[in-house]
N, C-alpha and C positions, 0 to 999 in steps of 0.2 A: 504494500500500500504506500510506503513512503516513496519508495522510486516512481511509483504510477503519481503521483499528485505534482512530479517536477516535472513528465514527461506530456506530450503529446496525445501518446496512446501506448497499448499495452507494447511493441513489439520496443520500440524506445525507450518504457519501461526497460523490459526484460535484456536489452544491451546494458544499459546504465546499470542495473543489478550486480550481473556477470561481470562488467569491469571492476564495479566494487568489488564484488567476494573477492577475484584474485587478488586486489589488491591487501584486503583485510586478511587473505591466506599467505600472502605473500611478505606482508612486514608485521608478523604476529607478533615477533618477537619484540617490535615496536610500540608494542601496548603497553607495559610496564604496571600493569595495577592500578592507574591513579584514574581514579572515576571510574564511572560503568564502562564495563564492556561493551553493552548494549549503546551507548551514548556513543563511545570510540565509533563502534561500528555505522552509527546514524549519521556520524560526521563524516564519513568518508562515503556512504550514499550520498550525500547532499555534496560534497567538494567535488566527487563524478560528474553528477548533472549539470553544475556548472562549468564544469571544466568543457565537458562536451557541448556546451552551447557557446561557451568560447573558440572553439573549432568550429562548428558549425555554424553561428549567427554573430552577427557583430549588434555589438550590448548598445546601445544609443543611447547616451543622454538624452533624456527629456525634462525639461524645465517649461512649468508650468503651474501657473496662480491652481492652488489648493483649497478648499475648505476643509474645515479639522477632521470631520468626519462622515460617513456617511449610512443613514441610519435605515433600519429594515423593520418593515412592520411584522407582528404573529403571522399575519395568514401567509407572508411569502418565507416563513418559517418553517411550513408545514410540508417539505420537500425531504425525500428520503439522499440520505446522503449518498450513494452510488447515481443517483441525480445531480447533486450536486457536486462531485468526484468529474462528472461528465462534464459540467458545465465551466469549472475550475481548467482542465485539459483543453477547453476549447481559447482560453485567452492568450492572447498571443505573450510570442516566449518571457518578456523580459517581464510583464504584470505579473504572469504566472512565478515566475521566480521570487520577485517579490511580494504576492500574496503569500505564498507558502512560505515563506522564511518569517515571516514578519506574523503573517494571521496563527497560520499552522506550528512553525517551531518555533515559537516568540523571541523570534531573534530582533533586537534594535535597528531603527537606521541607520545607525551608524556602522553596527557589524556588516548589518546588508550594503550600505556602501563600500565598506572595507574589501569585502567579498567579491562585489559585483564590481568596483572598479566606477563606481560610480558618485556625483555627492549626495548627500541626505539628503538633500529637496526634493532630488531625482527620484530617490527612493519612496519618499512621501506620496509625491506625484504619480510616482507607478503605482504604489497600494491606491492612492484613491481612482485612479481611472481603473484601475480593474477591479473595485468595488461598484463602483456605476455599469460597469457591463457586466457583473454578472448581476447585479440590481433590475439594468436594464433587461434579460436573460429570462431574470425569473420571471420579470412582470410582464412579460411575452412568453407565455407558456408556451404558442407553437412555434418559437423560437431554439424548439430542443425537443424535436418530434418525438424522440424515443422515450422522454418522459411522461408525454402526452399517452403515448399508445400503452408503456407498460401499465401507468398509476391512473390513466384515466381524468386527467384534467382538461379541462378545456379551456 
């Protein structure tokens, strides 16, 4: 599931996975006990995913006026999360990396700039524009057919 929430889709997933495990096979001996394992090992899923979007997409600064937050009513609450897992994969790469760092593994702006090569505005600007489309997402239900047809919304 973590690899599937930074990637695209599941086959992107399952690369990003397999490049992790080698590498978590391959510098075990670089764990040393300090913190979880499990933690070790989430960090180097998530340094994969970027790393491979650094080979494959060039990260763009985006700078752009923000408002602090952006808020969701109950009823567009009421969506099964493998719907929302669907909807989250649909935004394009750099929102996506920074929703999931930032919403998902509460990583700061700043780490996620640090990370991402980008400044904290950027980052800002990225969570809140990929909080408006998937906003805008849910309240276009046949905006994401397969939710429609599985759960029956219209």
């Amino acid at each position: 599931m973590l690899s599937l929430k930074y990637c695209s889709n599941e086959a992107e997933a399952e690369d990003n996975l397999h490049n992790a495990f080698i590498e978590i096979f391959t510098h075990i001996d670089k764990f040393g006990n300090k913190g979880s394992f499990e933690g070790w090992m989430k960090r180097i899923v998530i340094n994969k995913a970027i790393s491979s979007y650094r080979k494959n997409y060039q990260l763009i600064p985006i700078k752009e006026d923000y408002p602090q937050d952006t808020t969701v009513s109950d009823d567009e609450m009421n969506i099964p999360a493998d719907a929302i897992l669907q909807l989250i994969q649909e935004l394009p790469n750099q929102y996506r990396l920074v929703f999931c760092l930032y919403e998902l593994d509460d990583y700061s702006h700043k780490e996620i700039a640090d990370m991402l090569s980008i400044s904290e505005s950027t980052s800002k600007s990225n969570l809140h524009r990929a909080k408006q489309i998937l906003k805008e997402k849910i309240t276009k239900n046949h905006s994401y057919p397969n939710y429609t047809q599985q759960y029956g919304k219209q």
